[in-house]
C-alpha angles and dihedrals in degrees: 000000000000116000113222122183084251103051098052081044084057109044128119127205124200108253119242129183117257084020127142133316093266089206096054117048083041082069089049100056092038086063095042089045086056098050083053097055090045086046083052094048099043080050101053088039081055093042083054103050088041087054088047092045098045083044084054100045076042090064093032090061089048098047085043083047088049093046104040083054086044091059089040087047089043092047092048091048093042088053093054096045091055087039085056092035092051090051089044090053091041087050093049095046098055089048097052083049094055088046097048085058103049089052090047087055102043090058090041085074110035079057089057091048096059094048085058093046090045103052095041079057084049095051101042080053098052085047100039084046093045084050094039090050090044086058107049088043082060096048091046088053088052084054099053104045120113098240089081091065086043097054090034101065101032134085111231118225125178100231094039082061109079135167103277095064094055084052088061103047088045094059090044089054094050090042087058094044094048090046086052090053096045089049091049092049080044093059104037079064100052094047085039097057085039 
């Protein structure tokens, strides 16, 4: 039988003779009437803060369930992302490299190139200065030929020059001229060996 404040205010007893004082066990069950209804209360006030509190570990569980599936879903999706980054860097790379080399080879051969260039210059100067030095060498010989000093300080008249003289000039030109070729040859050899 459950026991409510109303019903121990409530309650009759059969009356005896040489029972109990009336006054004064209706004073007892009024107050214990009275701690009842305060245990009730305290309980329900319990019941109430276990229900808010279950409620709350209740949403604590799911927020804990949400987040725990958040990171799983953020580590997946930071994984991926390194995965990706990671191709992304590898395929980069390998591209910088090709081009790199591609670059490197490219001025590997205008640098050829050059040297080439370069050398084949080296060489027409070395010829053109070994001509150039023949010449004026011949021209200085003619210089200094005596027949300068000869033509020079005589009067030329035309029955004082005979045939022998022409002779001479003639042999001394060809002299000359034969002396300018040999040096030329001469010096198509020497650039030619450099």
């Amino acid at each position: 039988m459950a026991f409510t404040p109303e019903n121990i205010k409530q309650k009759e007893f059969s009356r005896v003779h040489k029972g109990l004082d009336e006054s004064e066990v209706r004073q007892y069950l009024e107050s214990l009437s009275d701690e009842i209804e305060k245990l009730k209360s305290e309980k329900a006030q319990l019941q109430t803060l276990i229900d808010d509190k279950d409620e709350n570990i209740n949403r604590f569980r799911a927020v804990e369930n949400t987040i725990s599936e958040a990171i799983l879903q953020a580590q997946k999706a930071g994984e991926q992302t390194k995965h990706s980054a990671e191709l992304k860097a590898d395929s980069i790379v390998k591209e910088a490299e090709g081009r790199a080399n591609i670059i490197i080879n490219d001025a590997l051969q205008k640098a050829r190139k050059i040297s080439f260039q370069t050398e084949d210059m080296k060489r027409q100067s070395k010829v053109f200065r070994s001509r150039f030095r023949m010449l004026v060498e011949a021209q200085l010989d003619l210089l200094k030929n005596d027949d300068w000093d000869y033509l020079l300080n005589y009067d030329i008249d035309q029955q004082q020059v005979t045939e022998e003289n022409i002779d001479i000039l003639q042999k001394e030109e060809q002299n000359n001229q034969e002396k300018i070729n040999n040096q030329s040859i001469d010096s198509d050899e020497d650039a030619s060996k450099e």
